[in-house]
The first five atom37 places (N, CA, C, CB, O) and aatype in JSON, in Angstrom:
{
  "aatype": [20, 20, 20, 20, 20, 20, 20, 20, 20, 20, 20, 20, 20, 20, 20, 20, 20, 20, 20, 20, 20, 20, 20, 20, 20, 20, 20, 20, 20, 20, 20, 20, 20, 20, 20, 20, 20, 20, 20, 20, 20, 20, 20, 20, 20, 20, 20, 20, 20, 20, 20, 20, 20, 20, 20, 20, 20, 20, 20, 20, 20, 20, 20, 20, 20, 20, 20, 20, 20, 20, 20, 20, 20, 20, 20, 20, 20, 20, 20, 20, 20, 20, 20, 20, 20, 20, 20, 20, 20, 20],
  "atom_mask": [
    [1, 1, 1, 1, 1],
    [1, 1, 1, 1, 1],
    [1, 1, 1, 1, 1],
    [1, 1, 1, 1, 1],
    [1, 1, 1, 1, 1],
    [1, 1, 1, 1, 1],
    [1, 1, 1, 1, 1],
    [1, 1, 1, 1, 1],
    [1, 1, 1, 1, 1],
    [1, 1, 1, 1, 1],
    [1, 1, 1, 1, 1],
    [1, 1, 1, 1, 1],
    [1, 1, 1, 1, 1],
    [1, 1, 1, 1, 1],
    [1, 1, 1, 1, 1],
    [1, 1, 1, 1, 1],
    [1, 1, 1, 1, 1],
    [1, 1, 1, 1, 1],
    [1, 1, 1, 1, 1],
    [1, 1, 1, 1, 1],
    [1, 1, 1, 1, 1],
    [1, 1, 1, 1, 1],
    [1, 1, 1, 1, 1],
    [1, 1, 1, 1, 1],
    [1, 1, 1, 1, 1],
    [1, 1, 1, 1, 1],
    [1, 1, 1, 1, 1],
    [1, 1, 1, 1, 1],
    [1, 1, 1, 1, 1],
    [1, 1, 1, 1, 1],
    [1, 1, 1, 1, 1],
    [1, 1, 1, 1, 1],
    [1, 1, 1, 1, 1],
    [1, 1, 1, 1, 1],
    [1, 1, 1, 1, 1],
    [1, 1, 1, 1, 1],
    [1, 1, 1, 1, 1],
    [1, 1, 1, 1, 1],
    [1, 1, 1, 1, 1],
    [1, 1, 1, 1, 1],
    [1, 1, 1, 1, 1],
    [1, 1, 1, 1, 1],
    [1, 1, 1, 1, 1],
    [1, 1, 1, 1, 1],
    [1, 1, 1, 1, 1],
    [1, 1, 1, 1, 1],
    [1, 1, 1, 1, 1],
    [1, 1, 1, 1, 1],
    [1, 1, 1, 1, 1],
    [1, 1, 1, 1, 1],
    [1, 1, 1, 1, 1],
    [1, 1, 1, 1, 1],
    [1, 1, 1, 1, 1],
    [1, 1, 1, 1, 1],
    [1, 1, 1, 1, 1],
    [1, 1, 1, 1, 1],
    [1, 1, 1, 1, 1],
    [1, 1, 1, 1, 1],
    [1, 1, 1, 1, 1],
    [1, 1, 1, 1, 1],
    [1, 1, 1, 1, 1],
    [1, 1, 1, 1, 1],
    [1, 1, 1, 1, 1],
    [1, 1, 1, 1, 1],
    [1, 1, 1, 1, 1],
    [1, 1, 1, 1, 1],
    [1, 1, 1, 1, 1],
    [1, 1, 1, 1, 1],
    [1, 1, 1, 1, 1],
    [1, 1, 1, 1, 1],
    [1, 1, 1, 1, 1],
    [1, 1, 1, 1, 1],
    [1, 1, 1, 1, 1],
    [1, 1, 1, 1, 1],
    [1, 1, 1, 1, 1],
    [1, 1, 1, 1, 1],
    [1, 1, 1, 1, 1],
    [1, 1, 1, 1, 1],
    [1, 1, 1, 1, 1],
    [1, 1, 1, 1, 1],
    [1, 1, 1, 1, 1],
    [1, 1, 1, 1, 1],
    [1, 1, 1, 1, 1],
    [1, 1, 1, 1, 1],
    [1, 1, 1, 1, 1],
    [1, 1, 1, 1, 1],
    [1, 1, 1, 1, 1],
    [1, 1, 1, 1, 1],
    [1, 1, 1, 1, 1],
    [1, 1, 1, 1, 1]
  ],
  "atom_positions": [
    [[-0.87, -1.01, -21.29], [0.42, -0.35, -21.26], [0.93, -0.27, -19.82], [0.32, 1.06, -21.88], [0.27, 0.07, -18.84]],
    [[1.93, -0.57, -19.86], [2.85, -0.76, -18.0], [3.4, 0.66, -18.14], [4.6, -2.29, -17.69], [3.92, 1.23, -19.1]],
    [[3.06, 1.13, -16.62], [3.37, 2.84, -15.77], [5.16, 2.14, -15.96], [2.42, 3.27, -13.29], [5.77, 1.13, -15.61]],
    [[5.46, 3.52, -16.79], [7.14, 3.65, -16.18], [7.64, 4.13, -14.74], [7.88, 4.71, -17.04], [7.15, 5.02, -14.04]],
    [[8.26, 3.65, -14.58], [8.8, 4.2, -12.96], [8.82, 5.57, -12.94], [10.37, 3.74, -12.48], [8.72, 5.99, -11.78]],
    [[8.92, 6.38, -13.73], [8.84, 7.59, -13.62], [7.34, 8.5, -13.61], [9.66, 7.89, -14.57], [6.98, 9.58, -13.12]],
    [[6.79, 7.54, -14.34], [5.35, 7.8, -14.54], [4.66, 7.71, -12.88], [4.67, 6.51, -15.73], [3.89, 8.57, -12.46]],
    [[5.09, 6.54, -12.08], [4.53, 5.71, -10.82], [5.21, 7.02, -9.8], [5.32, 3.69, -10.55], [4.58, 7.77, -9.05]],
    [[6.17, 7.0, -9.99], [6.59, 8.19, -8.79], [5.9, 9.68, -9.25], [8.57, 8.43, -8.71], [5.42, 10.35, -8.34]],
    [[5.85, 10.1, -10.35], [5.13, 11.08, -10.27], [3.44, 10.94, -10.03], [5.51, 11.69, -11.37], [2.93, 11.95, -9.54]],
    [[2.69, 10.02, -10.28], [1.52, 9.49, -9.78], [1.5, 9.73, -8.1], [1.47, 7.93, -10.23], [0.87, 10.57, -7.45]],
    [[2.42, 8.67, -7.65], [2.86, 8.46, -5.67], [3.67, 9.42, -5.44], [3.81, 6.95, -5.01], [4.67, 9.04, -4.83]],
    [[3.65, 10.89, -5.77], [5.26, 11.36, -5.51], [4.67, 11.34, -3.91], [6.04, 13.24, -6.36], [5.63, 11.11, -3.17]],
    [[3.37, 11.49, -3.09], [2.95, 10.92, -1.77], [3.64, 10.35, -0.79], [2.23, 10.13, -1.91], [3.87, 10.73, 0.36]],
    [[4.07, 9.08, -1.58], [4.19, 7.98, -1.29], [5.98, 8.04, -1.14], [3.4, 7.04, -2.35], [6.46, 7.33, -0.26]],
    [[6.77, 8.71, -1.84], [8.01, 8.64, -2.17], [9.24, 8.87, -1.07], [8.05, 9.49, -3.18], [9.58, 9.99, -0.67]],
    [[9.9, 7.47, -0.61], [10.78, 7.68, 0.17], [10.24, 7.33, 1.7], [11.25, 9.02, -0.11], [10.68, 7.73, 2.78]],
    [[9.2, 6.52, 1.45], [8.13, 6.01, 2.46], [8.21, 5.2, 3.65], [7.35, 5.38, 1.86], [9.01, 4.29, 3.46]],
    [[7.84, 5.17, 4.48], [8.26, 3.75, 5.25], [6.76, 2.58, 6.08], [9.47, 4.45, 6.75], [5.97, 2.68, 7.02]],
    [[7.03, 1.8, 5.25], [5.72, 0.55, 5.69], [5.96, -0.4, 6.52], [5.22, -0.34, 4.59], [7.11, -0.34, 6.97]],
    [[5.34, -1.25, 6.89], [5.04, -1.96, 7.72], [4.17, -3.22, 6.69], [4.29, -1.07, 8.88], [3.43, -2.98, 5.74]],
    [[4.58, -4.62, 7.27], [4.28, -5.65, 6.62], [3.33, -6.24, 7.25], [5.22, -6.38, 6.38], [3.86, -6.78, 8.22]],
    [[2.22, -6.45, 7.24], [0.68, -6.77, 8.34], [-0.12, -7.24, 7.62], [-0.21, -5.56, 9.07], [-0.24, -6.99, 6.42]],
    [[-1.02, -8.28, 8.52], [-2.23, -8.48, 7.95], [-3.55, -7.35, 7.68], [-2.62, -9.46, 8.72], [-3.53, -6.24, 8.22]],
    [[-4.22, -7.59, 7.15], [-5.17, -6.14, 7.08], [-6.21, -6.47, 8.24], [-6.13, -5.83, 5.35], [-6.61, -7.61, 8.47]],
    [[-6.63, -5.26, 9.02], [-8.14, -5.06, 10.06], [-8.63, -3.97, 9.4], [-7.98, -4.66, 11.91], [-7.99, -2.94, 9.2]],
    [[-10.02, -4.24, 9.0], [-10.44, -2.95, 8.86], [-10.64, -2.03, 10.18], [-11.65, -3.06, 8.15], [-10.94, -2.38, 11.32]],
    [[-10.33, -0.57, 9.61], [-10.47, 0.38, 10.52], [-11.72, 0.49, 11.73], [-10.48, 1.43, 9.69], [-11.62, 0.47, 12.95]],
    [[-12.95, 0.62, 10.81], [-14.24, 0.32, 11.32], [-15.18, -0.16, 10.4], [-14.76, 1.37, 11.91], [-15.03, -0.59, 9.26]],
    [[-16.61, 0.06, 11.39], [-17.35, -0.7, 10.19], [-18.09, -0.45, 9.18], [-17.98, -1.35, 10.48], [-18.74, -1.23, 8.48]],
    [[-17.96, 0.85, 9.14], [-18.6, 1.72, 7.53], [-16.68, 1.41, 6.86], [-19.36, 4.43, 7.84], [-16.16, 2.08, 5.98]],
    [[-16.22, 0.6, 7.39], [-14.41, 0.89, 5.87], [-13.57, -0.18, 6.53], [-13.0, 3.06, 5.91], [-13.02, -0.34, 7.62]],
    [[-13.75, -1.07, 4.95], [-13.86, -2.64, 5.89], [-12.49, -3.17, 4.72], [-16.01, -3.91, 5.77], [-11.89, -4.24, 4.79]],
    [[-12.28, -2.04, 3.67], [-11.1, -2.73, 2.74], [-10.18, -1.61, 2.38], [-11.68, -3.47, 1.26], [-10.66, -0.49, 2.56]],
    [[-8.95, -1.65, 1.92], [-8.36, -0.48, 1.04], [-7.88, -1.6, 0.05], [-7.04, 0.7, 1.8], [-7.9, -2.83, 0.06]],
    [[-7.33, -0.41, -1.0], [-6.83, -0.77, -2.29], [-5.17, -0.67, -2.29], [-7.53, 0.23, -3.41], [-4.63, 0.05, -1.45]],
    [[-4.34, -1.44, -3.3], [-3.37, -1.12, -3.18], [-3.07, -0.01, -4.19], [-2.7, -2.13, -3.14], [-3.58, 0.08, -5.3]],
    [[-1.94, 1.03, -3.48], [-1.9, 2.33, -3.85], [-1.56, 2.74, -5.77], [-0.69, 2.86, -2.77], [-1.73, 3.74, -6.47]],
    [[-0.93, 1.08, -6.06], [-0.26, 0.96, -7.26], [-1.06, 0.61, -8.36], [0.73, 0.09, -7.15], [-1.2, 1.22, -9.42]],
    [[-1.78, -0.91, -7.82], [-2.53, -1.49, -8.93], [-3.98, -1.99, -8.63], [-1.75, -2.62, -9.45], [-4.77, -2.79, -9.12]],
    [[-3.95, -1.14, -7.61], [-5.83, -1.14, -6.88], [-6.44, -2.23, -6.4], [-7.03, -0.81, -7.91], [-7.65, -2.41, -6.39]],
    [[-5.4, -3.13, -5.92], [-6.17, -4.58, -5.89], [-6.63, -4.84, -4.5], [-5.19, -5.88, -6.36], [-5.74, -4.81, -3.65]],
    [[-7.77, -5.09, -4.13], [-8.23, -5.11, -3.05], [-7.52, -5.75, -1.78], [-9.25, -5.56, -3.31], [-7.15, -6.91, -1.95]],
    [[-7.34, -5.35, -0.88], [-6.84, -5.81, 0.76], [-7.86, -5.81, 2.03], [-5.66, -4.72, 1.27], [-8.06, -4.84, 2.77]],
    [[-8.38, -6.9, 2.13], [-9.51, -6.45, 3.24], [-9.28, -8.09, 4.01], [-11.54, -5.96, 2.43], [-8.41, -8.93, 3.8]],
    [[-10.22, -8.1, 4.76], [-10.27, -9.26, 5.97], [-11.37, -9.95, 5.39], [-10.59, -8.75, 7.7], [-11.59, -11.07, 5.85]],
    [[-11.98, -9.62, 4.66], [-13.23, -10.64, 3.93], [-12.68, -11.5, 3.37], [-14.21, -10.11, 2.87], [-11.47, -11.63, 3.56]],
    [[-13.26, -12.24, 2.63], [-13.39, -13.39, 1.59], [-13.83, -12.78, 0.47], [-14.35, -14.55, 1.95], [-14.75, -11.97, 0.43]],
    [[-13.05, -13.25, -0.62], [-13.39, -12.66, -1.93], [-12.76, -13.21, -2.76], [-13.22, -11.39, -2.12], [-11.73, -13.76, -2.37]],
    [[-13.17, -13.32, -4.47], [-12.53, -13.09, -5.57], [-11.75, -12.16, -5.65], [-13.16, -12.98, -6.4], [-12.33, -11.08, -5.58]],
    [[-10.28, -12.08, -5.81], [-9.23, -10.94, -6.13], [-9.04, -10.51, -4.48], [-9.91, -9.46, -7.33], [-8.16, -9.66, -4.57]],
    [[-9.26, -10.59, -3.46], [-8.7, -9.91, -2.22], [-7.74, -10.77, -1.58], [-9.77, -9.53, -1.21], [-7.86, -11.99, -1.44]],
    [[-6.87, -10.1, -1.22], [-5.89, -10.22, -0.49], [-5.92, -9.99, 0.98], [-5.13, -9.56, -0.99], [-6.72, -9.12, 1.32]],
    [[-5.19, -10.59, 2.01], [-5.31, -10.25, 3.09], [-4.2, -9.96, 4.4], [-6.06, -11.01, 3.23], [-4.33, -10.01, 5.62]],
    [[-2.96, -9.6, 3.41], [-2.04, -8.66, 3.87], [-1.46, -7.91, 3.03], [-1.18, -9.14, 4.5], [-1.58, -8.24, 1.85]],
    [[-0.65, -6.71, 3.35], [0.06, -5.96, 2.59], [0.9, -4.85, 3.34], [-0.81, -5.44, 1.66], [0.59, -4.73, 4.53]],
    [[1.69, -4.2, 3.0], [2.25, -3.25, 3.47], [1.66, -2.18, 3.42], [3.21, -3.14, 3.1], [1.21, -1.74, 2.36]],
    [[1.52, -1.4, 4.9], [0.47, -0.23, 5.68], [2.18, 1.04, 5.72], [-0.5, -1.06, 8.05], [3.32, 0.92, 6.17]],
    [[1.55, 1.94, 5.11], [1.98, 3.37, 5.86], [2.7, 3.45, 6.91], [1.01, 4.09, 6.3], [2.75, 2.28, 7.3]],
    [[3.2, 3.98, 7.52], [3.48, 4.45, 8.7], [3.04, 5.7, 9.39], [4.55, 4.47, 8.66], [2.42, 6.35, 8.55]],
    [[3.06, 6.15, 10.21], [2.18, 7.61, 10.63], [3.04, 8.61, 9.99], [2.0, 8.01, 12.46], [4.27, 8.48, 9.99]],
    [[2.54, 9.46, 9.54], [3.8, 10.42, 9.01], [2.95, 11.79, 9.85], [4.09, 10.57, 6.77], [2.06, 11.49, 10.65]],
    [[3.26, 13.15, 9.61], [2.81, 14.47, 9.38], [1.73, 14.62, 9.34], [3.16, 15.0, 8.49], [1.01, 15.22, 10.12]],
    [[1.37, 13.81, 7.93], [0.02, 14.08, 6.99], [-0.84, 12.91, 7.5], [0.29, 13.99, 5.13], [-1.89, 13.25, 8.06]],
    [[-0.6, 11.64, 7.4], [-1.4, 10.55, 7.51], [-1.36, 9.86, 9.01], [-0.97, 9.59, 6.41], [-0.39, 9.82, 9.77]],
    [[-2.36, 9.45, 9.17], [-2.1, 8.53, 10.53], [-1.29, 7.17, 9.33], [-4.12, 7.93, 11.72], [-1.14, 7.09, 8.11]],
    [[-0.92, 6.19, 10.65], [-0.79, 4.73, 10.16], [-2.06, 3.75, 9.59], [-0.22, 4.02, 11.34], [-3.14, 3.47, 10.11]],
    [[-1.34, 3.29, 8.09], [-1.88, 2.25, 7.62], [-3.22, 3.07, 6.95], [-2.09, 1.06, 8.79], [-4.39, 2.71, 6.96]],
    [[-2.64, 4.23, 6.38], [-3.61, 4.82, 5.84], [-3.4, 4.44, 4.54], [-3.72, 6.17, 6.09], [-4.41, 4.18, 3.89]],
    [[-2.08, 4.3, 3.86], [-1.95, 3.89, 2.75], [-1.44, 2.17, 2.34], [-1.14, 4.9, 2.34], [-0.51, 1.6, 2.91]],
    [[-1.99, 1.77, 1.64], [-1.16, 0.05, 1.54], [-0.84, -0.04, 0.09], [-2.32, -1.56, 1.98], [-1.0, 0.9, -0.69]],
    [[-0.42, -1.12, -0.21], [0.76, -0.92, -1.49], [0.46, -3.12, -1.11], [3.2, 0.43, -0.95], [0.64, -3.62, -0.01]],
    [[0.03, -3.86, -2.32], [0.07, -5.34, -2.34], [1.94, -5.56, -2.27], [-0.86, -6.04, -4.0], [2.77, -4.67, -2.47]],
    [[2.15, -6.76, -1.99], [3.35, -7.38, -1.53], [3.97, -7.59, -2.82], [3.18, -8.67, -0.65], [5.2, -7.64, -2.79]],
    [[3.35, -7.74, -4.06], [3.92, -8.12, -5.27], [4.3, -6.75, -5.86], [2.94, -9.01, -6.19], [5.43, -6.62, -6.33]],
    [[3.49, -5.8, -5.87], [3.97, -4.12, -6.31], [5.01, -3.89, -5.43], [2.75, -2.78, -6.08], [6.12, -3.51, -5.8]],
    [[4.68, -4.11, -4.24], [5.8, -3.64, -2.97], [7.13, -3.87, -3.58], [5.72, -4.63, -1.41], [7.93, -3.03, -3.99]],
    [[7.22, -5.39, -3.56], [8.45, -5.74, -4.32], [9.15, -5.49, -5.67], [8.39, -6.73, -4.33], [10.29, -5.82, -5.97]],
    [[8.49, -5.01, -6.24], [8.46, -4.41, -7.72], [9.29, -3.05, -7.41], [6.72, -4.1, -8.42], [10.43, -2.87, -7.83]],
    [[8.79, -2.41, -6.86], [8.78, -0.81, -7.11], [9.5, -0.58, -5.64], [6.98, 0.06, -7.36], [8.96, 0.43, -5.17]],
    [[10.41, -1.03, -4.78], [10.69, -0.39, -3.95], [11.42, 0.35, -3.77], [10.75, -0.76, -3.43], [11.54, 1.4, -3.13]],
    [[12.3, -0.61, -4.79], [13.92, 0.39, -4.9], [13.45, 1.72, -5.71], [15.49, -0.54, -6.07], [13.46, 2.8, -5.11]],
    [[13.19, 1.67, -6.52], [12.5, 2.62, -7.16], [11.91, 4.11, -6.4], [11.44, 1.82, -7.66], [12.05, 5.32, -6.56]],
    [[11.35, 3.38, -5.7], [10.49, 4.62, -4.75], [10.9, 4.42, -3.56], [8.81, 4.61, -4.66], [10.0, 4.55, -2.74]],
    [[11.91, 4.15, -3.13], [12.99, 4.34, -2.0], [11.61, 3.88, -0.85], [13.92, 6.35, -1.83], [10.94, 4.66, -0.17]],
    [[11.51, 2.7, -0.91], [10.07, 2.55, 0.49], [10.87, 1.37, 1.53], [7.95, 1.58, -0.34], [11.31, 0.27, 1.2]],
    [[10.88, 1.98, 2.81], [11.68, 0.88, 3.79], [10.55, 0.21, 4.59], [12.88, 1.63, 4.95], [9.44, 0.65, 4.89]],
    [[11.1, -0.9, 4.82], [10.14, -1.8, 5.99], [10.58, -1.66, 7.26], [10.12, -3.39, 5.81], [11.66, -2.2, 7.5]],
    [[10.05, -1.09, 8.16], [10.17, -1.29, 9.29], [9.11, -1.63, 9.87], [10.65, -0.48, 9.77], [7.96, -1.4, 9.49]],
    [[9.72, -2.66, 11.56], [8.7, -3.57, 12.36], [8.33, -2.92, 13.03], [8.99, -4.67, 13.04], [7.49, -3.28, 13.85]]
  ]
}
């Protein structure tokens, strides 16, 4: 069953009205070497793998989070942006 947009923003209300950044992934350090995307969990890391990806759109620093705490894959990104009001900035 596919999340309604209403369903996804109340899930991310987090996330809502967001602003990312389009990057390749580094892991942070070396005990946390991948994240997931925030939508459909699909792996983003710098390894080699079945199913990983190796860019996506990172967070921005907000209040709450440092940067690139949260990522979101490029295909959800595009899906759901308008939706969840998320801007790209460089």
């Amino acid at each position: 069953m596919e999340e309604s947009n209403e369903m996804l923003a109340a899930r991310l209300h987090y996330l809502f009205s967001s602003a990312f950044t389009q990057k390749p992934y580094f892991k942070p350090s070396d005990s946390w070497d991948h994240d997931h995307c925030e939508v459909c969990w699909q792996t983003i890391a710098e390894f080699e793998g079945e199913d990983v990806i190796h860019t996506g759109y990172a967070s921005t620093a907000t209040a709450k989070w440092e940067a690139d705490y949260h990522w979101i894959c490029p295909e959800c990104f595009e899906q759901h942006r308008e939706h969840m009001r998320w801007a790209v900035v460089t």
